[in-house]
PAVO-935074 format. One line per field, with one value per residue: x, y, z of N, C-alpha, C in turn; residue number from 1; residue in one letter. Coordinates in Angstrom, 2 decimals. Layout:
BEGIN
n_X X; ...
n_Y Y; ...
n_Z Z; ...
ca_X X; ...
ca_Y Y; ...
ca_Z Z; ...
c_X X; ...
c_Y Y; ...
c_Z Z; ...
pos NUM; ...
code A; ...
! end
This chain:
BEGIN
n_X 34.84; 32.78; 32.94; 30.56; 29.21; 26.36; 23.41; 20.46; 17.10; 14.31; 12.64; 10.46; 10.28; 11.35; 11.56; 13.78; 14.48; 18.01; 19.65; 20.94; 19.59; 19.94; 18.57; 17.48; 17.44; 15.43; 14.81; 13.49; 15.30; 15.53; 18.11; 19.92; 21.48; 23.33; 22.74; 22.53; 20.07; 19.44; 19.21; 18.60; 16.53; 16.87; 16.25; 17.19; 17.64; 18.05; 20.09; 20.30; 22.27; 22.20; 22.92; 22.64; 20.23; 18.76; 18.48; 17.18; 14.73; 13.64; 13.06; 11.36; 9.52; 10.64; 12.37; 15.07; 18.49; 22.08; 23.82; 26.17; 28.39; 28.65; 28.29; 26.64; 27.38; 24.77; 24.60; 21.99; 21.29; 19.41; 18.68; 20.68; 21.07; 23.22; 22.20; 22.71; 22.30; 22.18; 22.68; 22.21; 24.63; 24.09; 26.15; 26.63; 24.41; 22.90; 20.22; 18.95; 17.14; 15.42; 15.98; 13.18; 13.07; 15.33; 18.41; 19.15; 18.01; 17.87; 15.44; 14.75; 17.08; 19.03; 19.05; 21.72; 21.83; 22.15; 23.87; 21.44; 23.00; 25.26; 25.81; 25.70; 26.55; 27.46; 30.29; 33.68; 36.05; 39.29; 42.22; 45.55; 47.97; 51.03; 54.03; 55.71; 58.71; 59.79; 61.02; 61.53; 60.58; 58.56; 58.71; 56.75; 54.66; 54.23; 56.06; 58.80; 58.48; 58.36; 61.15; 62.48; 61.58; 62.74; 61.54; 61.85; 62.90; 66.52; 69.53; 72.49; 75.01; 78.15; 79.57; 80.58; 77.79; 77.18; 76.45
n_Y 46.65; 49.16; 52.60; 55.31; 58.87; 60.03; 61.94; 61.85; 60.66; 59.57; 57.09; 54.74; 53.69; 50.96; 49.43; 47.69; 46.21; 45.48; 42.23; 43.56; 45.99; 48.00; 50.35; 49.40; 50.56; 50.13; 50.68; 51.89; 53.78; 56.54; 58.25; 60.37; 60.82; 61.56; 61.10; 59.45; 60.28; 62.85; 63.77; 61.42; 59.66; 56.88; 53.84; 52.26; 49.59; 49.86; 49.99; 50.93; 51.48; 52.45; 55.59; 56.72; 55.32; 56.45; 58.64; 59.09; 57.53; 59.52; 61.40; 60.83; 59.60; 60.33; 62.35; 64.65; 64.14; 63.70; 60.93; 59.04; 56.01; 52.65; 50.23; 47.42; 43.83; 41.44; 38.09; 36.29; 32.88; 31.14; 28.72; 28.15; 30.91; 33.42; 36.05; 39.60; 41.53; 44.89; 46.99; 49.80; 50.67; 53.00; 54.75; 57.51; 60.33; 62.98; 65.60; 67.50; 70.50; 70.33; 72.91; 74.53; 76.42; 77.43; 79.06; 80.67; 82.41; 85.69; 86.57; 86.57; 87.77; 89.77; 93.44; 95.42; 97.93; 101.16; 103.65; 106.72; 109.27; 108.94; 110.30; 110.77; 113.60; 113.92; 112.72; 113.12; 113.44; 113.52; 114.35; 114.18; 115.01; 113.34; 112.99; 112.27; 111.63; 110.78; 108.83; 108.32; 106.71; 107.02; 106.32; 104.52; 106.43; 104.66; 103.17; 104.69; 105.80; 102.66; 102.16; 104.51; 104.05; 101.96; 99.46; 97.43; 94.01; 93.01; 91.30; 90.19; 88.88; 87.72; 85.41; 83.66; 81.79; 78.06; 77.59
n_Z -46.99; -47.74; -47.58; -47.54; -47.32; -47.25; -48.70; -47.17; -47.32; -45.17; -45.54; -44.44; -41.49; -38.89; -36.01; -33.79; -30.20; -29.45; -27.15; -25.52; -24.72; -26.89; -28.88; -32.11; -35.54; -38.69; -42.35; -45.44; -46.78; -48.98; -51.73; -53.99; -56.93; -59.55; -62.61; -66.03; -67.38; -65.64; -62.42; -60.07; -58.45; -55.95; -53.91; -50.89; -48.56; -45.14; -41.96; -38.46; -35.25; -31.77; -31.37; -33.45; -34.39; -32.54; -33.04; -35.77; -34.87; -33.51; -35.00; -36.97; -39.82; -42.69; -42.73; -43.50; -43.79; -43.21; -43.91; -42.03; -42.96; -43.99; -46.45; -46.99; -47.61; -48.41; -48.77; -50.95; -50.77; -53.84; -54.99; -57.98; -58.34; -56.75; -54.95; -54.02; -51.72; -51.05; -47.80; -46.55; -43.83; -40.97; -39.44; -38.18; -38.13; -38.83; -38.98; -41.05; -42.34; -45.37; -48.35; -49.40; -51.95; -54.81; -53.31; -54.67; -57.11; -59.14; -58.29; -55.75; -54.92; -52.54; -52.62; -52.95; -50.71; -50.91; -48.86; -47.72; -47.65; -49.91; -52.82; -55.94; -56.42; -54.48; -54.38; -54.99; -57.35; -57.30; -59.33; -59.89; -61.88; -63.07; -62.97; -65.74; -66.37; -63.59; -61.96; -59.01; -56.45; -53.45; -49.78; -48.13; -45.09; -42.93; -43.37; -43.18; -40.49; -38.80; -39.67; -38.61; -35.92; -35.47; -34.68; -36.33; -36.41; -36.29; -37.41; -36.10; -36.98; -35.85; -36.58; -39.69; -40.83; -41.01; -43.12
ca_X 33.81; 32.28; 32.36; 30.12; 28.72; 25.13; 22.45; 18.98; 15.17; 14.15; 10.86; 9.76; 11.14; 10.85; 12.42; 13.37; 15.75; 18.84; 19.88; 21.23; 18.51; 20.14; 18.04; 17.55; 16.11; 15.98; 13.79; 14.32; 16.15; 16.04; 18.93; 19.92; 22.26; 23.16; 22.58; 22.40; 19.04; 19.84; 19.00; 17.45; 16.07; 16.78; 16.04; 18.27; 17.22; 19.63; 19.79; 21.27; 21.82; 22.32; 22.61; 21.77; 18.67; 17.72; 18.14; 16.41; 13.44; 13.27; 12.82; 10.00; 9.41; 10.65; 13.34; 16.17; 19.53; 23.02; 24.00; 27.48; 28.00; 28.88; 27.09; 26.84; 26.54; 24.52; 24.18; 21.22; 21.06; 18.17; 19.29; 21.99; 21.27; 22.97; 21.60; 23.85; 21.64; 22.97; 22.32; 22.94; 24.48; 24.34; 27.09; 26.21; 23.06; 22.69; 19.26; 18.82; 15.66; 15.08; 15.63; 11.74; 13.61; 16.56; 18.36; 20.32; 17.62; 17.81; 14.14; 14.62; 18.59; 19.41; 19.81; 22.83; 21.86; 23.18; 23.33; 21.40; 23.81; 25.83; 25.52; 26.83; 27.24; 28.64; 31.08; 34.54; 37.44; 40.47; 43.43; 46.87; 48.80; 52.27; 55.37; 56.30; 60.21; 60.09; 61.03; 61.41; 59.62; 58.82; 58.82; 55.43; 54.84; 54.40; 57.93; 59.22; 58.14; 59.28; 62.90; 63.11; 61.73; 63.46; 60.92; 62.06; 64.34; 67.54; 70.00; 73.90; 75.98; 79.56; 80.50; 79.53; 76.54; 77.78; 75.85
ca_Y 47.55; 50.34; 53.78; 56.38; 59.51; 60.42; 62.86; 60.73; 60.78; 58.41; 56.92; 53.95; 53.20; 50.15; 49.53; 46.73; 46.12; 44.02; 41.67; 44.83; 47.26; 48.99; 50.22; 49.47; 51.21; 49.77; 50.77; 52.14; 55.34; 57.54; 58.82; 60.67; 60.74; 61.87; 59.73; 59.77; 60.98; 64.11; 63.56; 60.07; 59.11; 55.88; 53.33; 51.54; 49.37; 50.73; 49.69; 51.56; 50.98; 53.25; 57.09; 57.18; 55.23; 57.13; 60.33; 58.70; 57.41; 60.59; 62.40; 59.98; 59.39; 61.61; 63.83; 64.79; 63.98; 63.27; 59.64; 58.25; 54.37; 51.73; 49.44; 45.43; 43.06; 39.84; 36.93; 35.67; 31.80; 31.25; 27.61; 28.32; 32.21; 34.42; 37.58; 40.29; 42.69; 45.77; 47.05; 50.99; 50.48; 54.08; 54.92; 58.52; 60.44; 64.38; 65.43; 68.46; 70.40; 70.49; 73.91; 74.72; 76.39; 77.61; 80.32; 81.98; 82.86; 86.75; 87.11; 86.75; 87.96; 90.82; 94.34; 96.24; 99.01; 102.68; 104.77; 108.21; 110.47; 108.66; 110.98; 111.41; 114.74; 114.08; 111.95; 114.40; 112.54; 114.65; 113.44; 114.63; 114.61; 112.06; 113.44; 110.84; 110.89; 110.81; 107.06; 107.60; 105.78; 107.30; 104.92; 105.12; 106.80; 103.76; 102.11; 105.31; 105.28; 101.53; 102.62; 105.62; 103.93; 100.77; 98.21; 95.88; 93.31; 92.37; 90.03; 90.45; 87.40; 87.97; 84.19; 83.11; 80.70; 77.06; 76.28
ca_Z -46.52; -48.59; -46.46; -47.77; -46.92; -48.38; -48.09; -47.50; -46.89; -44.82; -46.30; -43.82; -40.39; -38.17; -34.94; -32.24; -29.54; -29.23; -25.82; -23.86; -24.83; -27.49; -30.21; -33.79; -36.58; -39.84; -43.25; -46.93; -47.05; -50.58; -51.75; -55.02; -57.61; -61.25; -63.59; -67.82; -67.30; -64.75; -61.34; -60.20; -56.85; -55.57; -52.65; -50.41; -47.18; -44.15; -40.34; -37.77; -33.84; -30.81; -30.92; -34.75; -34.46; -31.62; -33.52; -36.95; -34.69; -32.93; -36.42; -37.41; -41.12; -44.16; -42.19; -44.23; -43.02; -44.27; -42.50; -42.45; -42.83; -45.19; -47.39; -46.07; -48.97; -47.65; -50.11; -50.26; -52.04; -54.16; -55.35; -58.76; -58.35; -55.44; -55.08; -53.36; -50.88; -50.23; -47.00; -45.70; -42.55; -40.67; -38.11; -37.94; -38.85; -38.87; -39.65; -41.63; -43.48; -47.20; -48.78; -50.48; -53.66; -54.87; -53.04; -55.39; -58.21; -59.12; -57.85; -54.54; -54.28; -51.67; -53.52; -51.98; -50.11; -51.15; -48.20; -48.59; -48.24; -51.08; -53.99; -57.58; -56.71; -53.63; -54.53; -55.94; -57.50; -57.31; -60.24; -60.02; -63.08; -62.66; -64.07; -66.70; -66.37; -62.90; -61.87; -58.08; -55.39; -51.68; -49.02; -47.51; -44.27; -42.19; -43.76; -42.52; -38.78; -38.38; -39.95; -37.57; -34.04; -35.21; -34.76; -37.53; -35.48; -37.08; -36.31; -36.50; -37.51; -35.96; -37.23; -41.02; -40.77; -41.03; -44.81
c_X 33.82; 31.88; 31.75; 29.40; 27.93; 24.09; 20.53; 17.95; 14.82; 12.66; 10.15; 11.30; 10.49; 11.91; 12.37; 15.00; 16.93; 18.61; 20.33; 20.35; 19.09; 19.12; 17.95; 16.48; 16.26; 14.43; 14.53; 14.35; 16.11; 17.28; 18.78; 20.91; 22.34; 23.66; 22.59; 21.00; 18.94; 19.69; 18.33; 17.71; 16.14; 16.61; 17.23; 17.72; 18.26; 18.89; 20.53; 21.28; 22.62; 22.14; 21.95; 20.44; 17.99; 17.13; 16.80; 14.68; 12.72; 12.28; 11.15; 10.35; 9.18; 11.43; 14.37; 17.41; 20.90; 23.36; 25.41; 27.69; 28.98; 28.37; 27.88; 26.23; 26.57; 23.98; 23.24; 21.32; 19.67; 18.69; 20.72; 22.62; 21.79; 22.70; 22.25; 22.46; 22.05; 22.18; 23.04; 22.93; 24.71; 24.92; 27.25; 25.12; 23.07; 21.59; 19.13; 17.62; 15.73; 15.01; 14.20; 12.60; 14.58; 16.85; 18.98; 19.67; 17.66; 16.92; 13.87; 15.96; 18.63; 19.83; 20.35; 21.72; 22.76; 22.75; 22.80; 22.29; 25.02; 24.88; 25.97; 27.55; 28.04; 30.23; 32.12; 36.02; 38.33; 41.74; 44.48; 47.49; 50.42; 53.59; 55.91; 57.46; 60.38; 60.27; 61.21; 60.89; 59.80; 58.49; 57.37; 55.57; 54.71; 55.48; 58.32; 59.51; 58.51; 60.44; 62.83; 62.91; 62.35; 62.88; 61.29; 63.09; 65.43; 68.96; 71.28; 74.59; 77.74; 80.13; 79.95; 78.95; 77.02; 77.10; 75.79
c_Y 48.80; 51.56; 54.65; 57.21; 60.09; 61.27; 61.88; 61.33; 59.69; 57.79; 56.02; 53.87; 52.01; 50.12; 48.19; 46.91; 44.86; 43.42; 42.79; 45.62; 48.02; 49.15; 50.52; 50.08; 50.44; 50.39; 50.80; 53.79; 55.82; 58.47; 59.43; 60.73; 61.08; 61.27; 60.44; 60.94; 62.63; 63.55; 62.51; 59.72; 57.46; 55.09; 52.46; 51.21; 49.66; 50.13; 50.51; 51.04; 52.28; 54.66; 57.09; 56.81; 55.92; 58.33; 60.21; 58.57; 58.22; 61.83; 62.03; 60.18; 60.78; 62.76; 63.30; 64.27; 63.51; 62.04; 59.21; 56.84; 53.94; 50.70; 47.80; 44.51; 41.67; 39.35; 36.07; 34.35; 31.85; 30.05; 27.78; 30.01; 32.95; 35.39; 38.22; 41.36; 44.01; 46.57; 48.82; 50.82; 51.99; 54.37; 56.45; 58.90; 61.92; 65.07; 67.02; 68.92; 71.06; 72.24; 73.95; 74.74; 76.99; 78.96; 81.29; 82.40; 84.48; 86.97; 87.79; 86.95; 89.04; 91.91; 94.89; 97.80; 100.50; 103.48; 106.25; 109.34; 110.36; 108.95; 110.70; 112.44; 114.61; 113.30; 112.95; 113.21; 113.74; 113.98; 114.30; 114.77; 114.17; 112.69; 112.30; 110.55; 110.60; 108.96; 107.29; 107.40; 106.43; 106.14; 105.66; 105.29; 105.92; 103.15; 102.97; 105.40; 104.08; 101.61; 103.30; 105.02; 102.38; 99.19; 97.05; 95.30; 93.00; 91.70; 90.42; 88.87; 87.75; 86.79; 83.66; 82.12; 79.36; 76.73; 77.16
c_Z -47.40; -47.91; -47.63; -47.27; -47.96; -47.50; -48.40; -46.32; -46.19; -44.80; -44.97; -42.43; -39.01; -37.15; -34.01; -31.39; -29.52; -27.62; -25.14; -23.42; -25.75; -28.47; -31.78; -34.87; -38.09; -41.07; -44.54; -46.42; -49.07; -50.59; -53.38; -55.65; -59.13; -61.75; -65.20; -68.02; -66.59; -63.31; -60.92; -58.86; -57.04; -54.05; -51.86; -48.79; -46.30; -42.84; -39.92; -35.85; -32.95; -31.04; -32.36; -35.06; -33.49; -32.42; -34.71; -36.18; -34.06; -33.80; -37.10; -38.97; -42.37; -43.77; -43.30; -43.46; -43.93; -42.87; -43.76; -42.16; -43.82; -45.62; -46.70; -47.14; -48.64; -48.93; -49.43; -51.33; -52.56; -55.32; -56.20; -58.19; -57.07; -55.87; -53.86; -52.40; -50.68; -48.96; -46.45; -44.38; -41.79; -39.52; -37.53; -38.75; -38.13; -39.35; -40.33; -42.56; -44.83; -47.23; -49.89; -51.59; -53.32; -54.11; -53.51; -56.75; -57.61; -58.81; -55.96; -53.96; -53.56; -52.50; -52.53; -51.91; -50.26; -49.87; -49.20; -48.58; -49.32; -52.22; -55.14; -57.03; -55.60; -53.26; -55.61; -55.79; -57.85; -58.39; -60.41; -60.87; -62.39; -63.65; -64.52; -66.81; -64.88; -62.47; -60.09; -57.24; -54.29; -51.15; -48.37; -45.88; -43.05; -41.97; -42.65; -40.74; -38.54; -38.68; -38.99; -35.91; -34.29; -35.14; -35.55; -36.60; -37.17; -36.30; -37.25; -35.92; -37.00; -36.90; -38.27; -40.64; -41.98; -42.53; -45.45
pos 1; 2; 3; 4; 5; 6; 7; 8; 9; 10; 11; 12; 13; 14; 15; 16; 17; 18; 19; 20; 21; 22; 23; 24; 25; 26; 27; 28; 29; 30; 31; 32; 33; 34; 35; 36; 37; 38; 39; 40; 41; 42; 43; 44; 45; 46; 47; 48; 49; 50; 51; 52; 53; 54; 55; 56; 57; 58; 59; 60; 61; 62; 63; 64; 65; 66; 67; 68; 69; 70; 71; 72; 73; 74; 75; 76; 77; 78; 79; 80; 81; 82; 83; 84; 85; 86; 87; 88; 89; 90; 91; 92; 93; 94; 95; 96; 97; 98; 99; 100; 101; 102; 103; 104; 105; 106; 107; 108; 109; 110; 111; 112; 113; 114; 115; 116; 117; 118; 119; 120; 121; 122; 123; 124; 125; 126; 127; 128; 129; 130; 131; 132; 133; 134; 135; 136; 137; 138; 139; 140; 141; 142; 143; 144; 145; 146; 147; 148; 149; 150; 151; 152; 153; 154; 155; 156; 157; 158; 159; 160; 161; 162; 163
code X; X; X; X; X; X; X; X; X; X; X; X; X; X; X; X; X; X; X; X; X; X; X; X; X; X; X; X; X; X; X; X; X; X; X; X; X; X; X; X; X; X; X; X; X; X; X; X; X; X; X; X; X; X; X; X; X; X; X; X; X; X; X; X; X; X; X; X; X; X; X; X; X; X; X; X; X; X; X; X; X; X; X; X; X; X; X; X; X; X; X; X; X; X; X; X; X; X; X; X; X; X; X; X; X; X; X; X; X; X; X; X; X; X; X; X; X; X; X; X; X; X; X; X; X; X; X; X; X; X; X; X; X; X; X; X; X; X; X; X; X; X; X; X; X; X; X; X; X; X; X; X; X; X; X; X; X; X; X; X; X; X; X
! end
């Protein structure tokens, strides 16, 4: 069995029921793929039965959707020649709608927002000068306060630890 998960169009849809009442959907589904060429649409006949054909025949013809399944390869004879079928069988089906165009061209991207009272002028960088032999480090005022009220747990070992 061949599981895959694909994003498809569903071009034609026909429908009947089995012996319990469940029902079936079956048609050609488009799918896509990149190819030598760039991008190339192709067809593929698919069935499905119970909640996913409900959803598919609910959608009616040409909804988007990503459907999960796996391909069913029926041989058909045709005297010397078999011929292999493939068949999308869909065991889930999620229907989803086509983005029009792209959404990440610079035409239509979101410009950030400057609040107004963000200035040049009101914006003041202050720079310290760093004494260059100095090498040592304060502990920052947070370290501090957990050293003095203690918070850090620690753990006392009377007997050396067996490894």
């Amino acid at each position: 069995m061949i599981n895959t998960t694909a994003t498809i169009a569903i071009k034609t849809i026909n429908h009947t029921h089995d012996r319990e009442g469940n029902l079936i959907a079956f048609g050609i589904a488009e799918f896509y793929y990149r190819g030598k060429e760039g991008t190339v649409a192709d067809e593929v006949p698919y069935r499905s039965k119970g909640a996913p054909a409900v959803v598919i025949n609910h959608q009616g013809e040409g909804v988007h959707g990503t459907a999960e399944g796996f391909i069913d390869l029926q041989v058909d004879n045709k005297g010397e020649y078999k011929e292999k079928i493939a068949t999308f069988v869909i065991r889930n089906f999620v229907s989803v709608e086509p983005i029009d165009g792209l959404s990440q061209t610079p035409n239509n991207s979101p410009k950030p927002e400057t609040p107004n009272f963000v200035t040049v002028e009101s914006i003041s960088v202050s720079v310290e000068p760093v004494d260059e032999h100095s090498s040592k480090l304060e502990t920052p005022n947070f370290a501090k306060e957990l050293l003095e009220n203690s918070m850090i747990p620690t753990i006392k070992v009377d007997e050396p630890l067996p490894f």
